[in-house]
PQR file of N, CA, C, O and H, with PARSE charges and radii, in Angstrom:
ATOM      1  N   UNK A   1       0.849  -1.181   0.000 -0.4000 1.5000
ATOM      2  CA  UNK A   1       0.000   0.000   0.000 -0.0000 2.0000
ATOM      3  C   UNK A   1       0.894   1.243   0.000  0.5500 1.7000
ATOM      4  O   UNK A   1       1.694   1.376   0.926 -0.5500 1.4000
ATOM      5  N   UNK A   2       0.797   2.438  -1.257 -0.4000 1.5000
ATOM      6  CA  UNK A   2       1.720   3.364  -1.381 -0.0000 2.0000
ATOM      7  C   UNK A   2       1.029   4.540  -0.480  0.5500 1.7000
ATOM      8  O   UNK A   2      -0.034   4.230   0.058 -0.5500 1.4000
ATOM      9  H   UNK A   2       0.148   2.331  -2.009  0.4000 1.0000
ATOM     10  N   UNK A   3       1.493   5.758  -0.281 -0.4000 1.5000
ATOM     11  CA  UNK A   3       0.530   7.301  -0.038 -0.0000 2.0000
ATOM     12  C   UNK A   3       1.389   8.009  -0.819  0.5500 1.7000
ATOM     13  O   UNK A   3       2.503   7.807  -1.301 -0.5500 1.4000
ATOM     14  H   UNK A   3       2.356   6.009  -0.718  0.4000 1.0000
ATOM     15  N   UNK A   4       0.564   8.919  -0.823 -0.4000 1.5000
ATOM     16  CA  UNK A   4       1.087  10.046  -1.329 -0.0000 2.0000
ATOM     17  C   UNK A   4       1.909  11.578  -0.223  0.5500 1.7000
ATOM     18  O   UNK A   4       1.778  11.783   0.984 -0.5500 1.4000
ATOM     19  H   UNK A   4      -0.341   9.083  -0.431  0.4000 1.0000
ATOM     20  N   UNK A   5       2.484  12.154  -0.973 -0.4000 1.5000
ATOM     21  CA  UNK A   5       3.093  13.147   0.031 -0.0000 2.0000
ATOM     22  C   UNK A   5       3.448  14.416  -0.499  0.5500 1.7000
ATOM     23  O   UNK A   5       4.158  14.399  -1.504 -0.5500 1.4000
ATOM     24  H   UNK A   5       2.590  11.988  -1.953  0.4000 1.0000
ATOM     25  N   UNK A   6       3.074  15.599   0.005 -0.4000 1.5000
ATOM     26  CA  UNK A   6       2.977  16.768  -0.323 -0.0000 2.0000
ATOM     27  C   UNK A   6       4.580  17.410   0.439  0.5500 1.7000
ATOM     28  O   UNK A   6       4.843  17.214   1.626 -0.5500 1.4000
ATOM     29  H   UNK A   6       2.497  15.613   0.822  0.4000 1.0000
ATOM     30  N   UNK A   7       5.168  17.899  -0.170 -0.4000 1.5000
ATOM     31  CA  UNK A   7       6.691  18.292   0.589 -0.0000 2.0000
ATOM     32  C   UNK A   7       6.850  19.467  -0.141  0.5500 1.7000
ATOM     33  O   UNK A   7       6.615  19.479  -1.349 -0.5500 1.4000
ATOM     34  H   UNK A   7       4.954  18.058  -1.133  0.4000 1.0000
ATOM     35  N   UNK A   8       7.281  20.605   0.554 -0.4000 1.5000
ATOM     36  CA  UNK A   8       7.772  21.610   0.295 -0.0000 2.0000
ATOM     37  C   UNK A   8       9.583  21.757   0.442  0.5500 1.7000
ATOM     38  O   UNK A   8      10.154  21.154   1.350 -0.5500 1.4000
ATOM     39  H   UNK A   8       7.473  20.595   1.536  0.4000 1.0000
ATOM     40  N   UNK A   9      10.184  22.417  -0.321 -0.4000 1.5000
ATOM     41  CA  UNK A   9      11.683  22.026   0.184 -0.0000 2.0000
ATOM     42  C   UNK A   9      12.295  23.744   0.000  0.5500 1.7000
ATOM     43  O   UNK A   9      12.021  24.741  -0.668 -0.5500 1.4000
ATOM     44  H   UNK A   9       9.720  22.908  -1.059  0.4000 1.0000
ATOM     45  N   UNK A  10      13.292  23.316   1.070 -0.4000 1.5000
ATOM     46  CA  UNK A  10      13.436  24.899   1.056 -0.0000 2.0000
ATOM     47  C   UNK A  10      15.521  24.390   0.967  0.5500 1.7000
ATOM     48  O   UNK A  10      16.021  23.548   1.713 -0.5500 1.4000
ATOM     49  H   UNK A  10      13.515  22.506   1.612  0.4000 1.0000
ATOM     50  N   UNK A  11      16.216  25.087   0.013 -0.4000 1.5000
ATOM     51  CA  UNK A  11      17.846  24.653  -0.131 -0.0000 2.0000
ATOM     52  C   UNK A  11      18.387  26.023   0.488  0.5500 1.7000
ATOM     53  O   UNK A  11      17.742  27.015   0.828 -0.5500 1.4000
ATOM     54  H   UNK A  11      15.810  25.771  -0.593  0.4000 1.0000
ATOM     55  N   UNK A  12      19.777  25.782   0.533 -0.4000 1.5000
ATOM     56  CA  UNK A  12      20.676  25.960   1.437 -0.0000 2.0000
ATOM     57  C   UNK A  12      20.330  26.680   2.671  0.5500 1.7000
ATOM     58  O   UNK A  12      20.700  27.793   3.046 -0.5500 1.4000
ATOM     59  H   UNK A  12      20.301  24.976   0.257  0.4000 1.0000
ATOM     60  N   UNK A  13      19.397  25.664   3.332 -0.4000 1.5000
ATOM     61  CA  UNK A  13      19.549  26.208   4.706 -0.0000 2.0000
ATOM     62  C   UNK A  13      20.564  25.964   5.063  0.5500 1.7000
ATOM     63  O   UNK A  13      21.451  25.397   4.425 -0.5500 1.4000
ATOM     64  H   UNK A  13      19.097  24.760   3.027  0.4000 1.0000
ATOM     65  N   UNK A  14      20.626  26.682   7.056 -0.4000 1.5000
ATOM     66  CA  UNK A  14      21.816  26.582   7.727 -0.0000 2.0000
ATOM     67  C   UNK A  14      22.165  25.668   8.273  0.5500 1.7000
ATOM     68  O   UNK A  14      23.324  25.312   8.483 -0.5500 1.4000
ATOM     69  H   UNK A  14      19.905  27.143   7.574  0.4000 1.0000
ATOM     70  N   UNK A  15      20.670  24.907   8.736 -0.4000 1.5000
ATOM     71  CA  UNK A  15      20.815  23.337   9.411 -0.0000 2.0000
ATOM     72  C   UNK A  15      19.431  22.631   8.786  0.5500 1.7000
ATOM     73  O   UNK A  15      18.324  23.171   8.782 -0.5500 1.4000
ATOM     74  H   UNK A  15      19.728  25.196   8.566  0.4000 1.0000
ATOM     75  N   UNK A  16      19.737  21.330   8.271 -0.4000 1.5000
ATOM     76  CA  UNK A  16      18.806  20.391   7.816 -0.0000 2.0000
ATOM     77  C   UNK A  16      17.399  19.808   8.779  0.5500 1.7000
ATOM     78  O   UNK A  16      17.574  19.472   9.951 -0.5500 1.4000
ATOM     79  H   UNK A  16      20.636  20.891   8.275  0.4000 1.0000
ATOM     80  N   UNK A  17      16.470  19.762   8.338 -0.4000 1.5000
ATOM     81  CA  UNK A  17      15.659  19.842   9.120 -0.0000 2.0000
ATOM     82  C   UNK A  17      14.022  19.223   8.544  0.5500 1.7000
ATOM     83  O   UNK A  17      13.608  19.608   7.450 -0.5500 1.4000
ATOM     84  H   UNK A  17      16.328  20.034   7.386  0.4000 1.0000
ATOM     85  N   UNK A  18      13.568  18.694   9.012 -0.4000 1.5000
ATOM     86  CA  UNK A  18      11.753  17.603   8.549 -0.0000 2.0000
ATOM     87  C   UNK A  18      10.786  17.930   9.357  0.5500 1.7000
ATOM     88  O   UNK A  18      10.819  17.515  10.516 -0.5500 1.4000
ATOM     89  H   UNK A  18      13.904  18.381   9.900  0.4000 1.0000
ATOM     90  N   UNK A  19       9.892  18.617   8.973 -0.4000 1.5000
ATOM     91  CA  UNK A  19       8.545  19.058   9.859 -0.0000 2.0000
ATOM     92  C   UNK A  19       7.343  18.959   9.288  0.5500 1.7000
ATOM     93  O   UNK A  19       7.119  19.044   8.081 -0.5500 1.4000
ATOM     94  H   UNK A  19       9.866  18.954   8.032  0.4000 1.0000
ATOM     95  N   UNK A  20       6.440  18.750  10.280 -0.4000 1.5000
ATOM     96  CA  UNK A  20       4.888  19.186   9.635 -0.0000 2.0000
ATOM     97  C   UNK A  20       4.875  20.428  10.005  0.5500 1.7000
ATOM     98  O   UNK A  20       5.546  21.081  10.805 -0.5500 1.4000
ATOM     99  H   UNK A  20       6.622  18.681  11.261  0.4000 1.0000
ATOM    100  N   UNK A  21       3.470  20.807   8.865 -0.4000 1.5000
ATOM    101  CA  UNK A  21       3.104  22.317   9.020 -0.0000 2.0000
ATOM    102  C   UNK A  21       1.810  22.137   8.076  0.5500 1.7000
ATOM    103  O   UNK A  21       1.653  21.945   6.870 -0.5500 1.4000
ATOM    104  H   UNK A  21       2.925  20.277   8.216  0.4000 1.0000
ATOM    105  N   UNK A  22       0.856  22.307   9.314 -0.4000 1.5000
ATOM    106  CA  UNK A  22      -0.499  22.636   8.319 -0.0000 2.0000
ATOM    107  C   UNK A  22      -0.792  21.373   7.613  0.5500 1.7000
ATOM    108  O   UNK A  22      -1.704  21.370   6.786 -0.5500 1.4000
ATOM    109  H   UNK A  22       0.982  22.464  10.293  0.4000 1.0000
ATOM    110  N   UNK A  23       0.039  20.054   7.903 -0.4000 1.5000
ATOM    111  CA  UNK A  23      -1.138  18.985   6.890 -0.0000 2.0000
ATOM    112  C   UNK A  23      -0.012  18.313   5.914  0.5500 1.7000
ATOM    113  O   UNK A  23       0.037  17.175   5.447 -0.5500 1.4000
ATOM    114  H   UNK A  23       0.780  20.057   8.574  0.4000 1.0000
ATOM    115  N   UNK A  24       0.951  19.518   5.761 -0.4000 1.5000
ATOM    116  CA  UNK A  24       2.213  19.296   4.796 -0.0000 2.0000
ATOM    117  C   UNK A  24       3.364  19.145   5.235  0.5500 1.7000
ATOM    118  O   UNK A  24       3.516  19.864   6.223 -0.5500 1.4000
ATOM    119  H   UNK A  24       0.912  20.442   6.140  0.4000 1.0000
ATOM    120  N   UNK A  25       4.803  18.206   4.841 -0.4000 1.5000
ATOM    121  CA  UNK A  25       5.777  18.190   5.206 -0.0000 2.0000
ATOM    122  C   UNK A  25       6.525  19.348   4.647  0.5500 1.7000
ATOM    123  O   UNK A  25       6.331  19.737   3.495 -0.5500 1.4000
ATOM    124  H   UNK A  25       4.679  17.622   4.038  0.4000 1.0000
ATOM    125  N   UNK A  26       7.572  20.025   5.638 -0.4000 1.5000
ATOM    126  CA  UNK A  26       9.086  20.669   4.839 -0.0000 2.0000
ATOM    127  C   UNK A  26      10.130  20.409   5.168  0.5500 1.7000
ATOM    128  O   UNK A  26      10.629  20.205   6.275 -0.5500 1.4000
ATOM    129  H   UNK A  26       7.730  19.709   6.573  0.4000 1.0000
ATOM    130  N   UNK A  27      10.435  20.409   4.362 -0.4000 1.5000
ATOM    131  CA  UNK A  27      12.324  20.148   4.487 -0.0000 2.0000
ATOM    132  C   UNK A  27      12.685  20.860   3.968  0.5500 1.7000
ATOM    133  O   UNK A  27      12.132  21.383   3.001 -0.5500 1.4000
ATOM    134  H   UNK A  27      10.029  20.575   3.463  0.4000 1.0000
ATOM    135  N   UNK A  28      14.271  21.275   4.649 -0.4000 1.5000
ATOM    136  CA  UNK A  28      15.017  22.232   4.384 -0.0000 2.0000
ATOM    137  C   UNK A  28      16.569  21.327   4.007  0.5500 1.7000
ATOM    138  O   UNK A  28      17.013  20.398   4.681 -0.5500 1.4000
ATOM    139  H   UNK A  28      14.720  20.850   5.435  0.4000 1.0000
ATOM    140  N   UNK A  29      16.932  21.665   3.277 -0.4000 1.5000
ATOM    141  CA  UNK A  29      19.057  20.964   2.557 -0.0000 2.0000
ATOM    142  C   UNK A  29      19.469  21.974   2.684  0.5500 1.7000
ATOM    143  O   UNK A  29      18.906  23.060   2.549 -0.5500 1.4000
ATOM    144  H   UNK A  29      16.571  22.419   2.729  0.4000 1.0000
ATOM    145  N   UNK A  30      20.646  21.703   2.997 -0.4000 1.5000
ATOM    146  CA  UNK A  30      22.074  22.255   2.717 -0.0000 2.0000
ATOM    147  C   UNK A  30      22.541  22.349   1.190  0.5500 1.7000
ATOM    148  O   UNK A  30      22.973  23.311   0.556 -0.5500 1.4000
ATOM    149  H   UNK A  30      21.104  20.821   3.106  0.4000 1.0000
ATOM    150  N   UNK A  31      22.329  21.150   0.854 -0.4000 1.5000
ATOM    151  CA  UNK A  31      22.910  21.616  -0.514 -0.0000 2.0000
ATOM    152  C   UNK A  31      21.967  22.115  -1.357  0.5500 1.7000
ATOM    153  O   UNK A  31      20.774  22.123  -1.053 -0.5500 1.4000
ATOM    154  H   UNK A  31      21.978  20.368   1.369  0.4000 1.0000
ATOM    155  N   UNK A  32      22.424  22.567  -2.474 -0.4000 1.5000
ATOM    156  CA  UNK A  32      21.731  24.007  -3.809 -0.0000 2.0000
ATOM    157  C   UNK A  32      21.026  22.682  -4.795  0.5500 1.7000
ATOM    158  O   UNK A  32      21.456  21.560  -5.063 -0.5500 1.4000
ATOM    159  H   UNK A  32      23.393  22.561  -2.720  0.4000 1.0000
ATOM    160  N   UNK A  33      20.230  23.134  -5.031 -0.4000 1.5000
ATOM    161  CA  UNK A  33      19.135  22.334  -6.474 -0.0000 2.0000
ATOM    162  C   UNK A  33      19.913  22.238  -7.944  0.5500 1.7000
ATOM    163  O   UNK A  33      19.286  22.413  -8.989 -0.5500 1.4000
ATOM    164  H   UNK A  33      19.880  24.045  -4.814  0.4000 1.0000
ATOM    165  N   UNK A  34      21.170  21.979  -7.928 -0.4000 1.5000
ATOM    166  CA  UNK A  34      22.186  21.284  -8.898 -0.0000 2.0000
ATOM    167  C   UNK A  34      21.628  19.778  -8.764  0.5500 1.7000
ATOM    168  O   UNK A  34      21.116  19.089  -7.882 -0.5500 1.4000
ATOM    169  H   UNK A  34      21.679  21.837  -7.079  0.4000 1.0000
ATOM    170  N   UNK A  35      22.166  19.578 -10.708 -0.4000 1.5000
ATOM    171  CA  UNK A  35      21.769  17.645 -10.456 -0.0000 2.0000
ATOM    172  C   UNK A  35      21.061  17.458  -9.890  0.5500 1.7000
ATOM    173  O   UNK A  35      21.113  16.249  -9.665 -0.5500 1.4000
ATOM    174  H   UNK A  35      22.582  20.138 -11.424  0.4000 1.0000
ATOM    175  N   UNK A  36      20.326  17.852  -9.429 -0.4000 1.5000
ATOM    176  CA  UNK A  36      18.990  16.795  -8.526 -0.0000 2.0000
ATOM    177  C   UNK A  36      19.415  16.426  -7.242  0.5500 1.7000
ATOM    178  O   UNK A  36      18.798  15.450  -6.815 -0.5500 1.4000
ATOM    179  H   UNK A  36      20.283  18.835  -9.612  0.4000 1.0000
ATOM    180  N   UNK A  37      20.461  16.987  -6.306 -0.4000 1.5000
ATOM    181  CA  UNK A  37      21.562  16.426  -5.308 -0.0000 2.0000
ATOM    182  C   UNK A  37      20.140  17.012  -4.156  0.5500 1.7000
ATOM    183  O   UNK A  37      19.704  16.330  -3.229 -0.5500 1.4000
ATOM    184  H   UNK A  37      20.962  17.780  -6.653  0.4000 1.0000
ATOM    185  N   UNK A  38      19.636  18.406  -4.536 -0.4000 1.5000
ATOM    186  CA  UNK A  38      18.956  18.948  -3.374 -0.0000 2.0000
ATOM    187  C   UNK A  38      17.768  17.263  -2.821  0.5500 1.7000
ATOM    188  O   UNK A  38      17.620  16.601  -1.794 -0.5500 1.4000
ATOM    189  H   UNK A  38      19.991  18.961  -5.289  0.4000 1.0000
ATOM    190  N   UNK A  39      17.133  17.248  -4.403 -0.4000 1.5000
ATOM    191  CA  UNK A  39      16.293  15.974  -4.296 -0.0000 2.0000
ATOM    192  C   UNK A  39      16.696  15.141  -3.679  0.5500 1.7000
ATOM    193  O   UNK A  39      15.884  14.757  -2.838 -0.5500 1.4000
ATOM    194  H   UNK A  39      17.253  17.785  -5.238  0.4000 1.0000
ATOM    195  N   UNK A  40      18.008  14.417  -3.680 -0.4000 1.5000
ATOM    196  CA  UNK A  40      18.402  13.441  -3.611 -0.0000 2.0000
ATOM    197  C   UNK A  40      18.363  13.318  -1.866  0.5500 1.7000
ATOM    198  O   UNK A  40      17.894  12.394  -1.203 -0.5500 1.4000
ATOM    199  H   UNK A  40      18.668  14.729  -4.364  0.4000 1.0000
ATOM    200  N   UNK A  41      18.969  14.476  -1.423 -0.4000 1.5000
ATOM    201  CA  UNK A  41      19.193  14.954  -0.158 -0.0000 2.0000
ATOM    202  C   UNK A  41      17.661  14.865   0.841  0.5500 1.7000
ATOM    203  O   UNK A  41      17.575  14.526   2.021 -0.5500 1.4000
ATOM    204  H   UNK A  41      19.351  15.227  -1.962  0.4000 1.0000
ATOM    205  N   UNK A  42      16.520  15.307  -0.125 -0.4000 1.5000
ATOM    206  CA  UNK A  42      15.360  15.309   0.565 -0.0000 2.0000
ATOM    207  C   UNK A  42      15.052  13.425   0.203  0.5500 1.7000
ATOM    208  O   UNK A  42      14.549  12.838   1.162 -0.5500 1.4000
ATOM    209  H   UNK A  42      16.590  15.582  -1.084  0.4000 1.0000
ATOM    210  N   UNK A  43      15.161  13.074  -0.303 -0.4000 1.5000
ATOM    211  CA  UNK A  43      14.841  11.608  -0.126 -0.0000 2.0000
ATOM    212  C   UNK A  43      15.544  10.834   1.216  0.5500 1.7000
ATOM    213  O   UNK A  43      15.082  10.034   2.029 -0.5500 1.4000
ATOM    214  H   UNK A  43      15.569  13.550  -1.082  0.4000 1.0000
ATOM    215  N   UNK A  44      16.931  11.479   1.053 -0.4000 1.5000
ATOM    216  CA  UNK A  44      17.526  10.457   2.707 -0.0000 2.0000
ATOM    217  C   UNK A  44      17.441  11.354   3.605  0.5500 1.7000
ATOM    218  O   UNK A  44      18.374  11.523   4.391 -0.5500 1.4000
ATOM    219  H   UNK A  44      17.307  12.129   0.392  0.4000 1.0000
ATOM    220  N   UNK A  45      16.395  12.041   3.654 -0.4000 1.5000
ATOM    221  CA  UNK A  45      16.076  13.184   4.982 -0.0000 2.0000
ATOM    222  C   UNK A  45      14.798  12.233   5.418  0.5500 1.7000
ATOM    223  O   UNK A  45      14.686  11.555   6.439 -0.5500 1.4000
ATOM    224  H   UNK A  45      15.638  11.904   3.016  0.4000 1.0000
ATOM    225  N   UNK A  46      13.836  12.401   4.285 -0.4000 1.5000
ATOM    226  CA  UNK A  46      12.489  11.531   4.558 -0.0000 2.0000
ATOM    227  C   UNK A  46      12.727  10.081   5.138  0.5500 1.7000
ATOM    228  O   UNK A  46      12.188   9.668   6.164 -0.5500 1.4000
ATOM    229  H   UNK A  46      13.926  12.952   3.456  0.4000 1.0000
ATOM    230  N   UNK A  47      13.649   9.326   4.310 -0.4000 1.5000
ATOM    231  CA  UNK A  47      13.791   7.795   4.615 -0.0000 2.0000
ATOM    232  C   UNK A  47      13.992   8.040   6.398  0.5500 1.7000
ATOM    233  O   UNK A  47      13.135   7.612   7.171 -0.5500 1.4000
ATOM    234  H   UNK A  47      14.088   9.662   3.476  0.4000 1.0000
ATOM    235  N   UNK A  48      15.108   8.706   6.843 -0.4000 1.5000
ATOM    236  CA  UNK A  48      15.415   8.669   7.967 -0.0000 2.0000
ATOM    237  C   UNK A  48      14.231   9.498   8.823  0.5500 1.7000
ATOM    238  O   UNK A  48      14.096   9.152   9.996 -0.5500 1.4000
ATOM    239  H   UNK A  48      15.804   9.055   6.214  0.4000 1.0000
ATOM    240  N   UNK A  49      13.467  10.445   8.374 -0.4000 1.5000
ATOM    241  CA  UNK A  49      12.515  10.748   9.059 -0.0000 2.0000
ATOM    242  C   UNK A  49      11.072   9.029   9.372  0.5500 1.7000
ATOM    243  O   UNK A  49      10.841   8.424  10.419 -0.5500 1.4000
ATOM    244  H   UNK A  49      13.577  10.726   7.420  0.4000 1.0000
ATOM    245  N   UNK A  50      10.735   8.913   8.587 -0.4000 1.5000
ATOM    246  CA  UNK A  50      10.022   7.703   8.289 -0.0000 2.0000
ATOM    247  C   UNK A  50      10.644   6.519   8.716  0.5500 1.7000
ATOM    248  O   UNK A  50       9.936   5.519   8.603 -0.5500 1.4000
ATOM    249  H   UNK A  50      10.923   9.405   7.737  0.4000 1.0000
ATOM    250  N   UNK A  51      11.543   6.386   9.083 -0.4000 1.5000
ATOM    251  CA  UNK A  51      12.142   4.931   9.370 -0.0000 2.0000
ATOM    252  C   UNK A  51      12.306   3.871   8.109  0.5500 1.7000
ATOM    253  O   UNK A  51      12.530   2.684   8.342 -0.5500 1.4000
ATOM    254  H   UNK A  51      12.118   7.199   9.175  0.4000 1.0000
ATOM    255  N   UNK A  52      12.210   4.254   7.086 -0.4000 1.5000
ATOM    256  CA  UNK A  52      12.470   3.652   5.839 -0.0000 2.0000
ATOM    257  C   UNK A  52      12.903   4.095   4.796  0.5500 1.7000
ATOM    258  O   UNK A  52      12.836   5.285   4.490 -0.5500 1.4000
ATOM    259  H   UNK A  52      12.027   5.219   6.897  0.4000 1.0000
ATOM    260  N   UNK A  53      13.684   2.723   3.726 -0.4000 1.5000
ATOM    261  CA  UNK A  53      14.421   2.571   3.131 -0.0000 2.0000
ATOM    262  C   UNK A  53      14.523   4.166   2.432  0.5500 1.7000
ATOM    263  O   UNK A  53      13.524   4.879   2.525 -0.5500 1.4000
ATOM    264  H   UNK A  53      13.739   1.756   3.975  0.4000 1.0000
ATOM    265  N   UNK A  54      15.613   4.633   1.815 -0.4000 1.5000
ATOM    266  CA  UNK A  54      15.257   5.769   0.117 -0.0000 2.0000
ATOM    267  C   UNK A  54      14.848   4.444  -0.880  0.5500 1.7000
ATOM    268  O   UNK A  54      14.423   4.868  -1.955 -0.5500 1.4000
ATOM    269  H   UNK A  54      16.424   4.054   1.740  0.4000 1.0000
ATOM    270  N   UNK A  55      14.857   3.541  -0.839 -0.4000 1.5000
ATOM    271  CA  UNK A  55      14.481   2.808  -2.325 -0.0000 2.0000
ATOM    272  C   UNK A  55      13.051   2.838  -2.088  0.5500 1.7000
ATOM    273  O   UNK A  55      12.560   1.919  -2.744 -0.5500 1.4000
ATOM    274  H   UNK A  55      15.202   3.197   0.034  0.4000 1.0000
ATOM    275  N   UNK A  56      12.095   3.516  -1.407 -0.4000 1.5000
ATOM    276  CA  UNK A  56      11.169   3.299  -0.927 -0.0000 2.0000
ATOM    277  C   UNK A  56       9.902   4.498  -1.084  0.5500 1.7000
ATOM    278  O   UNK A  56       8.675   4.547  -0.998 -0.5500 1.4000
ATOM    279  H   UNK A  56      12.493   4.262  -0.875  0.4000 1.0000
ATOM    280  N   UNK A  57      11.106   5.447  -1.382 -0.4000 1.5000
ATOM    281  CA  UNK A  57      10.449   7.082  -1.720 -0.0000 2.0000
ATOM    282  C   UNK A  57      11.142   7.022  -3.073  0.5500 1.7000
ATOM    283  O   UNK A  57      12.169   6.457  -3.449 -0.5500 1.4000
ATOM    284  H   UNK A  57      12.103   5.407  -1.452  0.4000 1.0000
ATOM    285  N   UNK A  58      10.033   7.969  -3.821 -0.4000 1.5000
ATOM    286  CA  UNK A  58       9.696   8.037  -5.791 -0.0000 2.0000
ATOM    287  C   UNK A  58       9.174   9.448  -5.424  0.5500 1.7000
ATOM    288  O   UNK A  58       8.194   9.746  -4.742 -0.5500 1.4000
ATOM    289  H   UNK A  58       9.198   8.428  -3.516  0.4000 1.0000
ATOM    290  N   UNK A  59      10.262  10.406  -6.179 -0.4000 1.5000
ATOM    291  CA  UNK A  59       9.387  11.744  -6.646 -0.0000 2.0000
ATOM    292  C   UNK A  59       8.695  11.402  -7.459  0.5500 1.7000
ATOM    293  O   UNK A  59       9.077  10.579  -8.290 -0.5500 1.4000
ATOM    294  H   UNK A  59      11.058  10.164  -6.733  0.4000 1.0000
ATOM    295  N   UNK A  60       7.393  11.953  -7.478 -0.4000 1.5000
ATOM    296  CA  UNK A  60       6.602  11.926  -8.960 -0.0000 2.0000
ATOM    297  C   UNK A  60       5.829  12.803  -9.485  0.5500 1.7000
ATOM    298  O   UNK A  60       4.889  12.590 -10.251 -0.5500 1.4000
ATOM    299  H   UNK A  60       7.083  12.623  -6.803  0.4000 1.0000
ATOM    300  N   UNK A  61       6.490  14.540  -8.791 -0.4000 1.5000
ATOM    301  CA  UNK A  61       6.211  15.950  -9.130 -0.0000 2.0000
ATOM    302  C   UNK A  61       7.070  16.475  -8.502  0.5500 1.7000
ATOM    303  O   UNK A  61       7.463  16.112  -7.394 -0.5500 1.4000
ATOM    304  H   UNK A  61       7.253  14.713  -8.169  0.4000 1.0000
ATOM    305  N   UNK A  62       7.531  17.550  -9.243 -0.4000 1.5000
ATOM    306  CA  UNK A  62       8.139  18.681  -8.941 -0.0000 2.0000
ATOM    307  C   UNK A  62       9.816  18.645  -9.214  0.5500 1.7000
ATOM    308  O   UNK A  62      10.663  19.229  -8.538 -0.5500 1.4000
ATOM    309  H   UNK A  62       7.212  17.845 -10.144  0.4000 1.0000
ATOM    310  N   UNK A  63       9.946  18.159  -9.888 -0.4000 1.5000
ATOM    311  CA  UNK A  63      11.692  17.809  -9.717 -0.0000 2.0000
ATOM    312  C   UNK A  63      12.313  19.195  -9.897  0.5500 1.7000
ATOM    313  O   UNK A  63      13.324  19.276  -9.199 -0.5500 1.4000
ATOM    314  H   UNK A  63       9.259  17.685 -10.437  0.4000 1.0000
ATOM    315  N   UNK A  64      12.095  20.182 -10.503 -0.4000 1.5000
ATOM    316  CA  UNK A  64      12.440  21.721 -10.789 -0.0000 2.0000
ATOM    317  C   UNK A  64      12.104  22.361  -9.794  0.5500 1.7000
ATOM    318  O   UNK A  64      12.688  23.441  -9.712 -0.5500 1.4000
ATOM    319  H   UNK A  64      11.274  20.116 -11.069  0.4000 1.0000
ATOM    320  N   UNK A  65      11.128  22.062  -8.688 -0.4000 1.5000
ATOM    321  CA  UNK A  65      10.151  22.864  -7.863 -0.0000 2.0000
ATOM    322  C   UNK A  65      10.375  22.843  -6.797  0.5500 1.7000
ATOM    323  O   UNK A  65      10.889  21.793  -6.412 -0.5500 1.4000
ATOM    324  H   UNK A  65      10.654  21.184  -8.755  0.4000 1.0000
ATOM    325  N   UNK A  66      10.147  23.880  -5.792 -0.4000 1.5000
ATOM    326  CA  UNK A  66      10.320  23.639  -4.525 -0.0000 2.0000
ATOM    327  C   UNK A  66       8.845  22.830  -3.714  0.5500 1.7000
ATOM    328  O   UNK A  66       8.914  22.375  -2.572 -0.5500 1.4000
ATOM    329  H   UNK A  66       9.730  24.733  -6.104  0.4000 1.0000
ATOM    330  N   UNK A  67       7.766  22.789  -4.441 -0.4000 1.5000
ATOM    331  CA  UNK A  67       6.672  21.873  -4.519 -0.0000 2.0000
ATOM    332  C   UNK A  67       7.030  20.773  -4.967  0.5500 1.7000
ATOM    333  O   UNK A  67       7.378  20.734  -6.147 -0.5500 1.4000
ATOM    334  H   UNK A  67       7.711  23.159  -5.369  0.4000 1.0000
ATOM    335  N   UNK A  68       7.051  19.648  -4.227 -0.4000 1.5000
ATOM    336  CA  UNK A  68       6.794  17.952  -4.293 -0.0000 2.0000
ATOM    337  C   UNK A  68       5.687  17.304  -3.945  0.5500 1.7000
ATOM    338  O   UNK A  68       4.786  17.735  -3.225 -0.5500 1.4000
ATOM    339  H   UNK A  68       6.769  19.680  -3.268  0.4000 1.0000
ATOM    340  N   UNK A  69       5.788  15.864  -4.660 -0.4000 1.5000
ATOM    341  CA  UNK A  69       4.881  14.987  -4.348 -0.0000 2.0000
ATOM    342  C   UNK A  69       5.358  13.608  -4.468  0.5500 1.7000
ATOM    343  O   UNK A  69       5.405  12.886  -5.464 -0.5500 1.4000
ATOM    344  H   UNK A  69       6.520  15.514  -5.245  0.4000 1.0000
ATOM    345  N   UNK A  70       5.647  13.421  -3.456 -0.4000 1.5000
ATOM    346  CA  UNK A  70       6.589  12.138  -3.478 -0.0000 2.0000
ATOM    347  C   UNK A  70       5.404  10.667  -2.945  0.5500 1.7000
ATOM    348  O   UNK A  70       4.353  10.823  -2.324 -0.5500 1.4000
ATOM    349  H   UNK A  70       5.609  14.007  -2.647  0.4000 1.0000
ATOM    350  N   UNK A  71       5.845   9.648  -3.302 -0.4000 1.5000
ATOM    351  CA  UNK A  71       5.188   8.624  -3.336 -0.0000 2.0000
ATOM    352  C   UNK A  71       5.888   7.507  -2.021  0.5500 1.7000
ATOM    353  O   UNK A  71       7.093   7.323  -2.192 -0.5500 1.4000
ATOM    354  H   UNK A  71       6.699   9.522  -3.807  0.4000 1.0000
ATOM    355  N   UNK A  72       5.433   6.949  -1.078 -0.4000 1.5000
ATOM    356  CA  UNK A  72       6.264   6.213  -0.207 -0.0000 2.0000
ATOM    357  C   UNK A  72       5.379   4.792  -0.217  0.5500 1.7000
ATOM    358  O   UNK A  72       4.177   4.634  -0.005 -0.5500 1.4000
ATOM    359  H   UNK A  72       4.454   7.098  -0.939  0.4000 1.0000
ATOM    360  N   UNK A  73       6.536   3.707  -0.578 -0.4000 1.5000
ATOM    361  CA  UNK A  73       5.725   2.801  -0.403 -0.0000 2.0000
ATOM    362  C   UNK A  73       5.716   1.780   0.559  0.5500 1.7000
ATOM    363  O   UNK A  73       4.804   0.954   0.573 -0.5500 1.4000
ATOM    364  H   UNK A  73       7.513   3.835  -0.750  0.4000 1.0000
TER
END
């Protein structure tokens, strides 16, 4: 059984960080939205927020955006 997930991401913060707010997750990286690294970064933020795997979280909106919608299964 997958859900869905609404994530806002905010890059180069000062310290990394996973919260609710209002219904929605945010995360904040350190690193800049090059290559997809910011993404990459919010996937092993979530895994470790969630207690599971990154092979486990699928963006499947927003890859340009600071709006996501990631899929966890």
């Amino acid at each position: 059984m997958s859900r869905r997930i609404e994530v806002k991401v905010k890059t180069m913060v000062r310290e990394e960080f996973v919260r609710e707010v209002e219904g929605k997750i945010e995360v904040g990286v350190r690193v800049a939205p090059i290559d997809g690294k910011a993404n990459q970064r919010v996937i092993e933020l979530l895994s470790e927020y969630f207690g599971i795997p990154k092979s486990n979280i699928i963006l499947k909106s927003g890859y340009k955006s600071k709006n996501k919608i990631f899929e966890i299964l």
